[in-house]
N, C-alpha and C positions, 0 to 999 in steps of 0.2 A: 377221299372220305366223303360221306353222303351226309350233308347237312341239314335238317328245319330250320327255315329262318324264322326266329321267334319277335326279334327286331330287324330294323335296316337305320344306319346311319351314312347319309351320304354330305361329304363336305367339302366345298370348292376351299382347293390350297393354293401357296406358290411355292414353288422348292427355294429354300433359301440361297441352294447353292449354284444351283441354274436360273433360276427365275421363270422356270416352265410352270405353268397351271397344271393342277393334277388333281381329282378325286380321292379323297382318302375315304374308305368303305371297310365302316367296320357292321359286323351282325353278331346277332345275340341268338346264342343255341345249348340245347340243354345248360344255360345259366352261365354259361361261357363265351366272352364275345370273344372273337376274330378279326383281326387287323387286316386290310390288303387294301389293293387299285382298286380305285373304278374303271372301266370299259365296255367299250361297244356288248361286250359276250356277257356282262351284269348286268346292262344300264336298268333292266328289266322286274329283274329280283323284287320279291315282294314277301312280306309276311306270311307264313303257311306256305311257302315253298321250300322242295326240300333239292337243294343243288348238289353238285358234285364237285369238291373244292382238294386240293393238296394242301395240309396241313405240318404245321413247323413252330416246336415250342420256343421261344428265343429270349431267356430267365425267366420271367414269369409272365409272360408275353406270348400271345397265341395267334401266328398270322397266317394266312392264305393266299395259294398263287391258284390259277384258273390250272386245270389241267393242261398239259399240250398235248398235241392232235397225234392222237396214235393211228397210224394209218393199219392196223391189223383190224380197228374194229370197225361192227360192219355197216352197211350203207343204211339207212331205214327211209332213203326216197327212194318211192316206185322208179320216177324217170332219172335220175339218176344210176339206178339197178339196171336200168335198161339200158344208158347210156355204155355202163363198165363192161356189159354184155355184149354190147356190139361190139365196143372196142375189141374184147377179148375174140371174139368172133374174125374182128379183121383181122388182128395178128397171126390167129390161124392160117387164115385165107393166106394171108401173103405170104407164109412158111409152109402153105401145098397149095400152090396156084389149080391145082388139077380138079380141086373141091367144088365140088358145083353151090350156086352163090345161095346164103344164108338168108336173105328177103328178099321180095320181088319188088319191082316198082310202083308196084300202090301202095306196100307194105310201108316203104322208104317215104314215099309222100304223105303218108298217115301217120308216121311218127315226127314228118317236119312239121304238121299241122299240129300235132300235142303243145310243142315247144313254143 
């Protein structure tokens, strides 16, 4: 579910039951806060953003977990794209050795120089 963050509340805890430090992160949207963690893939978040959260009503309780990584959706880095491409490329190659080769060797030293 696609959020505006209207507020941010960020607050250093300790779990009682473990004694680990934790972020408690709640946001205010359309007039309804959200309970969840804080982390690295939050730390960010800011008012007038609008995030992409999984939501779970829990009594009158409304809390959020980060999505997890669905590996069906797609790339949106260039060199990364490029990366899955060659990959894809060499599995080819090694499943018809007979294919004559996908880049030359300036091509191969022009993409280690991107990186």
């Amino acid at each position: 579910m696609k959020l505006r963050i209207e507020q941010i509340k960020r607050i250093p805890k300790t779990s009682a039951s473990s004694g680990k430090p934790y972020t408690s992160l709640s946001i205010l949207s359309n007039g309804v806060w959200y309970s969840g963690f804080g982390n690295k893939d939050n730390q960010a978040w800011a008012p007038g953003q609008e995030v992409e959260v999984d939501v779970v009503q829990n009594g009158k309780y409304w809390n959020f977990t980060m999505p997890k990584a669905d590996s069906n959706k797609p790339i949106n880095s260039p060199i990364l794209q490029q990366i899955l491409d060659a990959v894809n490329r060499i599995e080819k190659k090694l499943s018809n050795p007979d294919e004559p080769p996908a880049f030359t060797d300036d091509q191969i030293y022009s993409m280690e120089r991107m990186a």
